[in-house]
C-alpha positions as CSV (number, residue, x, y, z in Angstrom):
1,X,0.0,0.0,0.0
2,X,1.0,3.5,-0.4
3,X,-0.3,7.6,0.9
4,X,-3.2,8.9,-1.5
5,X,-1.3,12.5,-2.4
6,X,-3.7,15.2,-3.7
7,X,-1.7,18.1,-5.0
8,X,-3.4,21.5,-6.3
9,X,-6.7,19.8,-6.7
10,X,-9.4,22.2,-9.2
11,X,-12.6,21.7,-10.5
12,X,-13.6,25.0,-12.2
13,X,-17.4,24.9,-13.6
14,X,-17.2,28.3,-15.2
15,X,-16.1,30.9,-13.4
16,X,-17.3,29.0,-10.3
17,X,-14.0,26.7,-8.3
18,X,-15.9,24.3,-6.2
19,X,-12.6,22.9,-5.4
20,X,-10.1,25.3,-5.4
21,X,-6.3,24.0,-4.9
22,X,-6.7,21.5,-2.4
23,X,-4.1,19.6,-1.6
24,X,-4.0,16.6,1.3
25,X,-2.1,13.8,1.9
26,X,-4.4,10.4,3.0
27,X,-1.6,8.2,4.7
28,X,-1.3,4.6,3.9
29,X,-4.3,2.8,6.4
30,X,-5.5,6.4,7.6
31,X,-9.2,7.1,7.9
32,X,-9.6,10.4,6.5
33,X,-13.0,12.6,6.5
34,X,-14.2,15.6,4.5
35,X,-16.3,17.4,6.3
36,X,-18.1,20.5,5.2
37,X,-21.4,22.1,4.6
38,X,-23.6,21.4,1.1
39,X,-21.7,23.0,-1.2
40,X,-18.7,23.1,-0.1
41,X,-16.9,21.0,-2.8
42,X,-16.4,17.1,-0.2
43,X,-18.4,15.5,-2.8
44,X,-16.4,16.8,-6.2
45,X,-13.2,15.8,-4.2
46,X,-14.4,12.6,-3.8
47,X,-15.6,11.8,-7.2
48,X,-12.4,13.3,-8.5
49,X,-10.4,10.8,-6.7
50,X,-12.8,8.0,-8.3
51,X,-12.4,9.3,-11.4
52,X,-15.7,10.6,-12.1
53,X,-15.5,13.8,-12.4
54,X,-12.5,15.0,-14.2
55,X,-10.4,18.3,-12.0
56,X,-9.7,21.3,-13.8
57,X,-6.2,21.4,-12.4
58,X,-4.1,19.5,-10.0
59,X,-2.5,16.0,-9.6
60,X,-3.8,12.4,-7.9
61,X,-1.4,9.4,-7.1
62,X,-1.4,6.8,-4.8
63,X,1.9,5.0,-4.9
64,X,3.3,5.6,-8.7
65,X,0.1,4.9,-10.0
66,X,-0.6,8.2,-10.8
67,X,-4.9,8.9,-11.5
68,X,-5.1,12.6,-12.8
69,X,-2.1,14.9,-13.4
70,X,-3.4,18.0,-15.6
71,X,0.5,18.9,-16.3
72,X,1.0,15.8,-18.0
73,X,-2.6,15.1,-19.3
74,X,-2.9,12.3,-17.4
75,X,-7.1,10.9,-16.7
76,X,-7.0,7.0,-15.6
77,X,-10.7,5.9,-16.0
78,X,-12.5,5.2,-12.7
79,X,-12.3,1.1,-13.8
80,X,-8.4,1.3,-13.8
81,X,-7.9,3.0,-10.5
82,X,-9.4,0.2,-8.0
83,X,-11.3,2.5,-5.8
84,X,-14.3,1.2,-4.1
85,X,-16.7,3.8,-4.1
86,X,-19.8,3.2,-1.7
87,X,-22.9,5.7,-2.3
88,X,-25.1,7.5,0.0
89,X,-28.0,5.5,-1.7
90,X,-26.1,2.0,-1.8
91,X,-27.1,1.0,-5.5
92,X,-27.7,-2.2,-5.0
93,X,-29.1,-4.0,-8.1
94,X,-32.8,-4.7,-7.4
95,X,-32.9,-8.3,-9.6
96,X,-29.9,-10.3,-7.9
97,X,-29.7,-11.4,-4.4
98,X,-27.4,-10.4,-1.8
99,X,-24.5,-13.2,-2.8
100,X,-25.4,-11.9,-6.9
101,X,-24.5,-8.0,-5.8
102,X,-21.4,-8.8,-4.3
103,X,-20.2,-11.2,-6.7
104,X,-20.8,-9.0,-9.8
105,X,-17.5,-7.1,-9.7
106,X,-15.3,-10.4,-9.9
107,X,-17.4,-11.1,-12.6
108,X,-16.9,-7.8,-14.6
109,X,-13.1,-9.0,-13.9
110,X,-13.5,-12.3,-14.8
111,X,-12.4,-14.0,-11.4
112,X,-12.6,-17.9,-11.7
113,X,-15.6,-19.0,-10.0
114,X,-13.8,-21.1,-6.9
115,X,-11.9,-17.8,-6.2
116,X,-15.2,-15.9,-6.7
117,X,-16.7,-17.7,-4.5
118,X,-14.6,-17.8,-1.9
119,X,-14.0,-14.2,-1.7
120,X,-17.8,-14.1,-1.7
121,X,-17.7,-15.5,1.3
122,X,-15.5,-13.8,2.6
123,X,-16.9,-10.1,2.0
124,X,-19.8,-11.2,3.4
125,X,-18.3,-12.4,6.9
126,X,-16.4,-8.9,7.6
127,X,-20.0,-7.3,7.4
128,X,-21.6,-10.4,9.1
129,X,-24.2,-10.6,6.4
130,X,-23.9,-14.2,5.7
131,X,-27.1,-15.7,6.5
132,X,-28.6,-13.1,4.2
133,X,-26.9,-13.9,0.9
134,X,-29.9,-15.7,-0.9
135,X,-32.4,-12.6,-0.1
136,X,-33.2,-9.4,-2.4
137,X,-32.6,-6.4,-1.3
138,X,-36.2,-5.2,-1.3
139,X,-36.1,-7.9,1.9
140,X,-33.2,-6.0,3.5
141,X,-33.3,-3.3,6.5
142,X,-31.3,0.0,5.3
143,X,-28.8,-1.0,7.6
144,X,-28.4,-4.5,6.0
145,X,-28.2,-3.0,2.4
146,X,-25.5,-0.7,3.6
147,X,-23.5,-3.2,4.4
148,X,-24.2,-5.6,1.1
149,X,-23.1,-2.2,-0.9
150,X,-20.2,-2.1,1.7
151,X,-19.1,-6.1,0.8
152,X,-19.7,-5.6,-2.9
153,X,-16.9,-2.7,-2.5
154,X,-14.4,-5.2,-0.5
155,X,-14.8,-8.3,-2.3
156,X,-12.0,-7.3,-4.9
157,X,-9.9,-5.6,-2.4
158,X,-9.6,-2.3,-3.5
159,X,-6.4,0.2,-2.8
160,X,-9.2,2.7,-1.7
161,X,-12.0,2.9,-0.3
162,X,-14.6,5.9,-0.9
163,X,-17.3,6.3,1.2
164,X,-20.2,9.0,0.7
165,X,-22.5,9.9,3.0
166,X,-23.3,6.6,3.8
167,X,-24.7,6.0,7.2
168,X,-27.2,9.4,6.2
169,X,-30.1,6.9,5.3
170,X,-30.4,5.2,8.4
171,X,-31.9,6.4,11.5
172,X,-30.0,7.8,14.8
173,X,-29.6,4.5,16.6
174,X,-28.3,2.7,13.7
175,X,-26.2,5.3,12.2
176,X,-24.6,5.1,16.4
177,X,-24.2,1.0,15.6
178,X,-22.8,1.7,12.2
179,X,-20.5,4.1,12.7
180,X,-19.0,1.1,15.3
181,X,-18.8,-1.2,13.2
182,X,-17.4,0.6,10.3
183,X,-14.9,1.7,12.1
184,X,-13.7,-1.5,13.5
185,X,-14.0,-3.0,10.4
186,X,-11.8,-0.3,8.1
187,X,-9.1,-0.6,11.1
188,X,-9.0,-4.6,11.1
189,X,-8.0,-4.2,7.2
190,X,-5.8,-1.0,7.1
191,X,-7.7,-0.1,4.5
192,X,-7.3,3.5,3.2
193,X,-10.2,5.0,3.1
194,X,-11.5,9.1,2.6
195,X,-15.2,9.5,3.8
196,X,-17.2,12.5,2.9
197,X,-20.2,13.9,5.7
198,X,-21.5,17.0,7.0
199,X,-22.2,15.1,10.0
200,X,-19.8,16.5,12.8
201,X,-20.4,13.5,15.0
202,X,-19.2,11.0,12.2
203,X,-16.4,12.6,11.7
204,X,-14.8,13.1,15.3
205,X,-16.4,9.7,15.9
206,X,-14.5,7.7,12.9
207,X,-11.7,10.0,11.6
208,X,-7.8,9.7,12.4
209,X,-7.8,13.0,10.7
210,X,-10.6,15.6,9.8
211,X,-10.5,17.9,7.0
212,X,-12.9,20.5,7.1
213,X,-14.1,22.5,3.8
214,X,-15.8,25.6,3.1
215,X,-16.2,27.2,-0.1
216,X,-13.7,25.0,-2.2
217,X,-11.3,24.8,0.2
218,X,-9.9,22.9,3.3
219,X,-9.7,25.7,6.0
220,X,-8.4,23.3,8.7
221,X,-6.7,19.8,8.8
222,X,-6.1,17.8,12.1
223,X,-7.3,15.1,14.5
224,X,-10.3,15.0,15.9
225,X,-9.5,16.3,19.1
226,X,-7.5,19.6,17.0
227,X,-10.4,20.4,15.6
228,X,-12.7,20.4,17.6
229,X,-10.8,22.0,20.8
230,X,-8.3,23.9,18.9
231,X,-10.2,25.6,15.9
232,X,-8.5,28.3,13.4
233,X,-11.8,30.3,12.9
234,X,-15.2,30.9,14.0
235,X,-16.3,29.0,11.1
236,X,-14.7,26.0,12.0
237,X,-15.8,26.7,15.7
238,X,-19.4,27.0,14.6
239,X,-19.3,23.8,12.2
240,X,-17.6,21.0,14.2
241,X,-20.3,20.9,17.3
242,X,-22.1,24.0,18.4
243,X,-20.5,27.2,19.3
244,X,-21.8,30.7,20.3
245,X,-20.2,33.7,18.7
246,X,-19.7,36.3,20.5
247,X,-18.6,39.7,18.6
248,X,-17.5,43.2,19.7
249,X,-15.1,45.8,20.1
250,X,-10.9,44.7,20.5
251,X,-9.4,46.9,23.2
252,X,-6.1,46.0,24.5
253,X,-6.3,45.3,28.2
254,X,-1.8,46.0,28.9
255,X,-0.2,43.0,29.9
256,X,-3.3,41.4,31.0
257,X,-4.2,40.6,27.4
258,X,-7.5,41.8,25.2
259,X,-11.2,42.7,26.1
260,X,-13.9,41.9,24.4
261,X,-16.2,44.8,24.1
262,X,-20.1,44.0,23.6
263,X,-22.6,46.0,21.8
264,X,-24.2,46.7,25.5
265,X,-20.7,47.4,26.6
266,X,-20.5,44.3,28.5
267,X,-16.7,43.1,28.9
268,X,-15.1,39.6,28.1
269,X,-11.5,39.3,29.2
270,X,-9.4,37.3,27.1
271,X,-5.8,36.0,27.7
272,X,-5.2,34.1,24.4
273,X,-3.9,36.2,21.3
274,X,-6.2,35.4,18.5
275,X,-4.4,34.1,15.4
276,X,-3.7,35.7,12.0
277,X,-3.6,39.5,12.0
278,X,-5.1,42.1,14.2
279,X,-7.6,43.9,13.8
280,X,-10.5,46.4,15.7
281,X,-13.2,43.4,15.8
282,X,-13.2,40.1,17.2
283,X,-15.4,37.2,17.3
284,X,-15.0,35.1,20.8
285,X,-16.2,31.1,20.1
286,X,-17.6,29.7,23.3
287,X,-19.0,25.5,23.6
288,X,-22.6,25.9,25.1
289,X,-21.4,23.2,27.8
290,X,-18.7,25.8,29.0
291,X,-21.0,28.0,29.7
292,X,-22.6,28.1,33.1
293,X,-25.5,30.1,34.1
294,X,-25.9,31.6,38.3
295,X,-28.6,34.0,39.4
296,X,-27.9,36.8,41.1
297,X,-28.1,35.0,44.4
298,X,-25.6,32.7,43.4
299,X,-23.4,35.4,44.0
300,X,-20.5,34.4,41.2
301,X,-17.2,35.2,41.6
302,X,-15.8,34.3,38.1
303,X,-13.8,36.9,36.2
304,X,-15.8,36.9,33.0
305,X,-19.5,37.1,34.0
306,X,-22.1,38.8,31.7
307,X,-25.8,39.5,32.3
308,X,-28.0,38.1,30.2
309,X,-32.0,37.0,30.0
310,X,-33.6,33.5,29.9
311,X,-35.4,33.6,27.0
312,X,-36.1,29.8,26.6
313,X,-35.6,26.1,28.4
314,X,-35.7,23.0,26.8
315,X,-35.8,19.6,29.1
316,X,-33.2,17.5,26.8
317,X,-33.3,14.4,29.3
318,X,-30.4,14.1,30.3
319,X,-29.4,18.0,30.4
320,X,-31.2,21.1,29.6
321,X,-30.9,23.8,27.3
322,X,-31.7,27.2,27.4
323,X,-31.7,30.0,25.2
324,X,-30.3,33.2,26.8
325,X,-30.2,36.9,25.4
326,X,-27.1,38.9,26.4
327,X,-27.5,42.2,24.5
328,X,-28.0,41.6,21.0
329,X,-26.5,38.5,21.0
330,X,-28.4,35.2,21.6
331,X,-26.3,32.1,23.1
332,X,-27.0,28.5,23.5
333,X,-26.1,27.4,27.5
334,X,-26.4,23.6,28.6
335,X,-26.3,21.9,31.7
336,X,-28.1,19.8,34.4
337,X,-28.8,22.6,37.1
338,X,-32.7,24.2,37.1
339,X,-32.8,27.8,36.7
340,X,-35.8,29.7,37.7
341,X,-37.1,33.2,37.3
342,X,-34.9,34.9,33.7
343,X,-32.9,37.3,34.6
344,X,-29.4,35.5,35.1
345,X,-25.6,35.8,34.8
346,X,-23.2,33.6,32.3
347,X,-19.6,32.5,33.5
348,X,-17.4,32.3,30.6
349,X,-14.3,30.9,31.6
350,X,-11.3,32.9,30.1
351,X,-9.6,29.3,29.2
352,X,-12.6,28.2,27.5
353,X,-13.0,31.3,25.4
354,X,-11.6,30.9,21.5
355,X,-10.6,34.1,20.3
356,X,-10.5,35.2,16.6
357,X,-9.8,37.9,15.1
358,X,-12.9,39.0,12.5
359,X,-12.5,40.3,9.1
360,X,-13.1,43.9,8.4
């Protein structure tokens, strides 16, 4: 096996980029996820890679099998590539059983029928669909014909495996058991493998790293845990689990660091310089769960403390939600404590306050 290297990756429609010089590296048994909002250009990566959709620009290898390189006029046909590609919609052919679907790319290659049938077998153990090979697919569960079009993607051992969207048609508690066992099942075969969502829990749940997209482009590549705690914009803040932004005023506070002014001329105190360049605005990213709410009889002591108004509760079960106003400026507060009456005050604490600085 060998890395997937994506090099100044373009698809131009027009004069519209919807991928617009990306370029990644997918190490050799990594689990990589694009994650990004509709539109953001996941998708066109993806079925560049496959070799259905031809780039504008840029170069593809994996190894020295090289799929796409503009320079050199280089387009491999998606059926010389082996990629497996599983859709969002599975594509399961309707008139052959479960054992017919998965069989019918060794017979497009022409695999001897022992060997085909062994490797049948096979494919269907790793998704434990054995006992199911002689049904239709009209007779499978969602979940079941995921993992048929999953099998029917293994069973000639591809040196890639594209997955998109694929756990989006099945409902929350069987995306939960999915996500398990796809997971498992891509590490027990170090199988490279680049999945494209705009589900945020998928991706920190399954990824070794997390690309995030917006508008063409990859705006931040890490781990799960960079991402999610150590975001490089408000976007990215906003996109990978719920953040509130906060947005004001910049006035430098000496030594002590920067304050946050609000449009009510509350104060946030921050001691993190944000990255990139300076400027008079800034946007502060906080997790709803950091957030905790006091009355006034409480009597807080925290340093950053800001009035605000109950505007909404929501009984979540396990937690509770509630909607609070603090000037202009509506935030998003969970926890497990019951807060009567509205009128409340919000500790922010200054470590779990992400700073950035906001375009002019």
């Amino acid at each position: 096996m060998a890395d997937l290297i994506v090099t100044g990756l373009t698809r131009a429609y027009g004069p519209v980029r919807a991928v617009d010089d990306v370029s990644f590296t997918v190490r050799d048994g990594e689990f990589l996820t694009l994650l990004g909002p509709s539109g953001c250009g996941k998708s066109t990566t993806l079925f560049s890679i496959a070799g259905l959709d031809r780039p504008t620009a840029g170069r593809i290898a994996i190894g020295d099998t090289v799929f796409y390189d503009s320079a050199q006029q280089i387009h491999l046909p998606p059926e010389r590539r082996n990629c497996g590609l599983v859709f969002q919609s599975y594509a399961l052919w309707p008139h052959m059983t479960v054992r017919a679907n998965v069989e019918f790319p060794l017979r497009l290659r022409k695999v001897p029928a022992a060997q085909a049938k062994a490797k049948v077998e096979w494919a269907l153990s790793l998704v434990e669909m054995q006992d199911y090979a002689h049904r239709w697919p009209h007779e499978l569960s969602g979940g079941q014909q995921q993992r048929v079009a999953l099998a029917r993607t293994l069973v000639y051992e591809p040196l890639l495996l594209l997955l998109d969207e694929p756990l989006s048609n099945l409902d929350a508690k069987l995306r939960l058991r999915a996500r398990g066992w796809l997971r498992d099942l891509q590490s027990r075969l170090k199988l490279t493998t680049v999945y494209v969502t705009h589900d945020q829990e998928e991706a920190l749940a399954l990824s070794d790293r997390i690309a995030v997209m917006n508008g063409g482009e990859i705006v931040q590549l890490g781990t799960p845990q960079d991402i999610y705690l150590q975001p490089r914009s408000a976007f990215v803040a906003d996109f990978v689990g719920h953040s509130n932004i906060l947005s004001g005023e910049a006035v430098r506070n000496g030594q002590a660091g920067i304050l946050l002014v609000l449009s009510d001329r509350q104060k946030l105190h921050i001691d993190t310089e944000p990255r990139a360049a300076a400027s008079n605005r800034l946007q502060v990213a906080i997790r709803p769960e950091h957030i905790a709410l006091f009355t006034a009889a409480d009597r807080p002591t925290g340093e950053n403390l800001l009035r605000g108004r109950i505007v909404q509760r929501d009984f979540l079960g396990a937690h509770i939600e509630y909607i609070v106003e603090v000037g202009d400026t509506t935030l998003r507060v969970m926890g497990t404590k019951q807060i009567s009456g509205s009128e409340v005050l919000l500790e922010l604490p200054v470590q779990r306050c992400m700073p950035f600085w906001q375009d002019e």
